[in-house]
N, C-alpha and C positions, 0 to 999 in steps of 0.2 A: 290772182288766186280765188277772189268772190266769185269771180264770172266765168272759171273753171268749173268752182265747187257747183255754182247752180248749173250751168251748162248740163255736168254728170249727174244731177240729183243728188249729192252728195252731203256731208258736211266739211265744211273748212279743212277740219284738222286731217280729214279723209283723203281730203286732196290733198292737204300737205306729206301728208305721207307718203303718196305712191308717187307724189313729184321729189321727193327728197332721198328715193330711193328706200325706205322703210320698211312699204310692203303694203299689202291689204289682200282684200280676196278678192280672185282672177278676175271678177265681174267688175269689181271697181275698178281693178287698176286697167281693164279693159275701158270702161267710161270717161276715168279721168283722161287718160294719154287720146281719147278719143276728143277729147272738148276742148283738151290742150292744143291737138293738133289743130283744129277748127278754129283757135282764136287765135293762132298762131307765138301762143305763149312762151317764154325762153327764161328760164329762173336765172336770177340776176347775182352772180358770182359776188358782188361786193357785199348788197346786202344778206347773202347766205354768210359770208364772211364775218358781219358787224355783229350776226347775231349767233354764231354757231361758234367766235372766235379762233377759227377753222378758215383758211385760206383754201385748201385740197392740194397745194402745190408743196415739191418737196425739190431741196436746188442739189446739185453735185457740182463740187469745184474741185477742177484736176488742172495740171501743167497746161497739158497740148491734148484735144478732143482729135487730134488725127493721129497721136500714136494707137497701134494696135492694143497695147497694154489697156487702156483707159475707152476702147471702146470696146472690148469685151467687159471688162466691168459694168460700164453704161447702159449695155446691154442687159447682164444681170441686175443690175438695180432698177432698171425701167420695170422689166417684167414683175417683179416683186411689188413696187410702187403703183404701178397698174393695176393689181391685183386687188388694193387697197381702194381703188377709186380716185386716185389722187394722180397729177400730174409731174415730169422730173421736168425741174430748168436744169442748165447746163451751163457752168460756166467756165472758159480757160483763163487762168493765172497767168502763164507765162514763167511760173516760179518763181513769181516775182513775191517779196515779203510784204512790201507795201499794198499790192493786190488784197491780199490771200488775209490779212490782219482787218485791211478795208470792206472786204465780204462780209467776214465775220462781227464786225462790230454794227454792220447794216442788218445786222438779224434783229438788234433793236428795234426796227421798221415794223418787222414781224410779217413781212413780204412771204415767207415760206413758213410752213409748218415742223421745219425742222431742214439739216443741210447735215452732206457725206462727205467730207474734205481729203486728199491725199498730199500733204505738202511736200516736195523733198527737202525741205529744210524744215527746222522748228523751234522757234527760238521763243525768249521770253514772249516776246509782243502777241505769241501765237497760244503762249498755254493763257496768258490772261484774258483775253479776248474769250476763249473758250470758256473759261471760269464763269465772264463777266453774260456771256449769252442767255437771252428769257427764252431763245425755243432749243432744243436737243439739238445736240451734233453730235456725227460717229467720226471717228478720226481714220482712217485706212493707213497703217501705218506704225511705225515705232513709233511709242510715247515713254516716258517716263513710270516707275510702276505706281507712283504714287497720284499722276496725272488723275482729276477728277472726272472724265469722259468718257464714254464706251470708246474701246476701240479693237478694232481688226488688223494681224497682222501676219507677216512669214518669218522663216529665219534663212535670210541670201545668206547666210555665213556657211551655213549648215549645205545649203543649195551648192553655194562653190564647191564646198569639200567633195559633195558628192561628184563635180565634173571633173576634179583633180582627182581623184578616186580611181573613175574610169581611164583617163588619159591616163594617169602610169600604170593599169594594169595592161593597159595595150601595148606596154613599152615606152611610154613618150616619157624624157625625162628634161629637155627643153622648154619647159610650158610657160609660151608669153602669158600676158593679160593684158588686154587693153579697157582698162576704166573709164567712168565719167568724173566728175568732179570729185573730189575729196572732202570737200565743204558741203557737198551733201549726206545725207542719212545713206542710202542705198548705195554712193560710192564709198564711202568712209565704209560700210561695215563689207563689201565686197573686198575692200582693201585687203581688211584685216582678217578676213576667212582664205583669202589666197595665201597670204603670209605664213598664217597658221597651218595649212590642208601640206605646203608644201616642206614648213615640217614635219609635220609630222609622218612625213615617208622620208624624211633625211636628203632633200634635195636642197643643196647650199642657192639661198635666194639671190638672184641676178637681177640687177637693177636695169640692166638693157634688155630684157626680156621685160620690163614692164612701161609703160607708156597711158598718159592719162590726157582724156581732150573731152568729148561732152556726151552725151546718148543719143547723138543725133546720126543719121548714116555717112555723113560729109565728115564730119570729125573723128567717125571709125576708120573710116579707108586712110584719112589722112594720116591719123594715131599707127596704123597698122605700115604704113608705106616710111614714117620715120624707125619702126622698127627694125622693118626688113634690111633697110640701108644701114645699120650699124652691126646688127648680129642674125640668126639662124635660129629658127627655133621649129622645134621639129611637132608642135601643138601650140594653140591659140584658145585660149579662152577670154571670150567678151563678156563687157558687165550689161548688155540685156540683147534682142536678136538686131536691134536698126544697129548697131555697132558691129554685130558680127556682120551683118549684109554687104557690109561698108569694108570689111576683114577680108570677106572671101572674094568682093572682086577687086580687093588690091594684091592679093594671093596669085590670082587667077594671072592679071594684068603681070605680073612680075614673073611668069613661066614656073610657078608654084605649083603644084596636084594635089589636090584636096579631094583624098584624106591621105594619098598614096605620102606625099612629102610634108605638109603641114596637117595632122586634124586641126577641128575646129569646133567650138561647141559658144555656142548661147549662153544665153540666158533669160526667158518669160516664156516661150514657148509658144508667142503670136504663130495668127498665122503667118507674116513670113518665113519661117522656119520651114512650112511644108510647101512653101512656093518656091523658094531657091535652089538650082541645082550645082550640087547634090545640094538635095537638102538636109536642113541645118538639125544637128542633134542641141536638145538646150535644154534650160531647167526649169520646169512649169512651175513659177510661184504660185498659182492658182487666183490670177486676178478675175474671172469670173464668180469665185468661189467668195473672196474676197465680199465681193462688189454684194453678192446676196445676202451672206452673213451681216454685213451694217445696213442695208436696208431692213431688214429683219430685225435687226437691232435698235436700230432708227422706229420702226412703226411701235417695236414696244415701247418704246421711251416716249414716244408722242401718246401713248393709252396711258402708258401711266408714268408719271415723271418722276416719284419717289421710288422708282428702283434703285440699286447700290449698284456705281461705275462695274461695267461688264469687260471682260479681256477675253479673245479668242483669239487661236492663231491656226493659223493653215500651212501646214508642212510641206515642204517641198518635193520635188519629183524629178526624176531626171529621166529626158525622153531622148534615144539612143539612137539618131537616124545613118546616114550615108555619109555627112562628112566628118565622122569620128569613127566609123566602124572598121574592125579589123586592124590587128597590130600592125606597130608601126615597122618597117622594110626591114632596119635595124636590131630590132628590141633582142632577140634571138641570139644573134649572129656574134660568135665571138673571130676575135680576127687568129688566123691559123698561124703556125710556127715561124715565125722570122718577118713576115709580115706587119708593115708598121703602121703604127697606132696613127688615125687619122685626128685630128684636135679635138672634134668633140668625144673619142675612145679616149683619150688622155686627161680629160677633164676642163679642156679649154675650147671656147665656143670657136667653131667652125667661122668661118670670114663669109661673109654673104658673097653671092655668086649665084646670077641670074643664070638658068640655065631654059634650054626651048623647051615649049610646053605644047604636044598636042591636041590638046583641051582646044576647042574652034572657040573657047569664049573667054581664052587668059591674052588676045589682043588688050589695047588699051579702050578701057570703058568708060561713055559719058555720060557722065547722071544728067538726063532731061530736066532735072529738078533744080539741083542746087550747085549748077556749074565747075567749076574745077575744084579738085578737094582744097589745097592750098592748106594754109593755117588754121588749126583748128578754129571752132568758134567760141564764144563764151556763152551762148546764149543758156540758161538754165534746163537743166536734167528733164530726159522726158520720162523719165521712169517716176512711179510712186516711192514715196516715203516706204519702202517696203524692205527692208532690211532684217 
């Protein structure tokens, strides 16, 4: 910094300014950045650190950094973070408790400036850890209302009703679900919004119409192909889109027509949704929207730490594409004089019966990825705490 500051004719603290980003007038910072570059100078991250109490870095900790969900967020929270001058780490859980408790009690370190967490689980180990934290965290996610943390969330409950909404106005009265875990935030409350969406239209709930394996796409197809073998369901709704991806080519494979014989509807609104054909209609929890509001959240709590716990929530959406559109063959059709009632007309589920499908892509399909569906897996939820 001395042999800067003489280098540009300057004083010390002159140079420190326009190297620390601060500012000065255009002549100086023309000088300094000119002396700098000549002595080949590079400001030293640790000691800006020791003395600014300021690392510049800010971490995100999500399940799986390959689902679509968590990298649209990442996306938003980079740019926001960016913005700031500061850098995002990245790090995946696994969904693992012990992970995700282990992160946070490493804030002690004081390695990052503050950290975005999405758990799909949240248990004690998780709110104390949070309590016991010296830098800020925003939680993405259901918390408790009394939880002491900023946090960002949706309501999937709210989101199902809506997909249940549309499936019976199109006629669908059938409506699978295929869930992730139960033990999670985002399956337990998708549980309990399908439960509810489908009373509340007076549709007596079928327990073979519902089926629960993980949010991975191996465990959708598999969840969806134990379905198909027991009962018929004339709509499908999945709890996020890698489950429905997983839905539609067990549909497809089984001589299914999607939307003609099964709809189908998501949930996140990734872009898988607009890459599947048909593609997928689903429900936008707004994980972008999400990911920007706790950064935003996050930088003000790092300016000033005596704010009072912040709550926002981001409403859901339902996006209406190709494989939900247009009522179902049935919905209409009442059966004519003398003509008998086929079993789902009489209130008992039709017997599954594979029938030919000219769709050129309901052959049998092999995922490049994650080999034959088989049993589900148990690996942890790739969806957010977003419930």
């Amino acid at each position: 910094m001395h042999t800067v500051a003489a280098r540009a004719g300057v004083s010390i603290a002159s140079a420190s300014r326009v190297l620390n980003g601060v500012g000065g007038s255009a002549e100086t910072i023309r000088k300094v950045r000119a002396a700098a570059a000549e002595v080949g100078y590079v400001p030293n991250a640790i000691a800006r650190s020791l003395q600014s109490q300021r690392t510049g870095l800010v971490a995100l900790a999500v399940e799986d950094i390959g689902n679509p969900v968590y990298v649209a967020m990442m996306r938003a929270i980079e740019s926001v973070v960016a913005s700031s001058g500061r850098q995002l780490l990245v790090h995946a859980t696994g969904g693992r408790i012990d992970n995700e408790t282990a992160l946070l009690r490493r804030l002690a370190n004081r390695y990052v400036d503050g950290m975005i967490i999405s758990p799909i689980r949240v248990t004690a180990d998780h709110l104390a850890a949070l309590v016991d934290s010296p830098v800020p965290v925003v939680v993405v996610g259901q918390l408790g209302a009394d939880a002491p943390v900023d946090n960002v969330r949706t309501d999937s409950r709210h989101g199902v009703a809506l997909a249940v909404d549309h499936l019976v106005a199109g006629g669908r009265r059938r409506i699978g679900f295929v869930n992730g875990p139960l033990d999670t935030v985002p399956g337990a409350a998708r549980d309990a919004g399908f439960r509810a969406a489908l009373a509340r239209h007076d549709i007596p709930l079928d327990e073979d119409l519902v089926e629960v394996g993980d949010f991975q796409y191996a465990a959708g197809r598999a969840a969806t192909e134990r379905l198909l073998a027991r009962t018929e369901p004339d709509a499908l709704l999945c709890a996020n889109d890698l489950i429905a991806v997983g839905a539609l080519h067990a549909l497809l494979a089984a001589g299914r027509r999607v939307p003609e014989d099964v709809a189908l509807v998501g949930m996140d609104d990734t872009e898988l949704a607009r890459m599947m054909f048909p593609q997928l209609s689903s429900v936008s929890l707004g994980s972008a929207e999400r990911g920007r509001r706790a950064a935003e959240l996050l930088l003000q709590r790092i300016a000033d730490p005596a704010l009072p716990p912040r709550r926002e929530q981001v409403p859901p959406g339902l996006v209406v594409r190709a494989s939900s559109a247009g009522p179902s063959p049935t919905a209409d059709r009442a059966p004519t004089a003398g003509e008998p009632l086929t079993a789902g007309e009489a209130g008992q589920p039709a017997p599954p019966a594979p029938r030919p499908s000219t769709d050129p892509l309901a052959g049998p399909i092999t995922d490049p990825f994650a080999g034959p569906a088989g049993p589900a897996p148990t690996h942890p939820s790739s969806e957010g705490a977003s419930s």
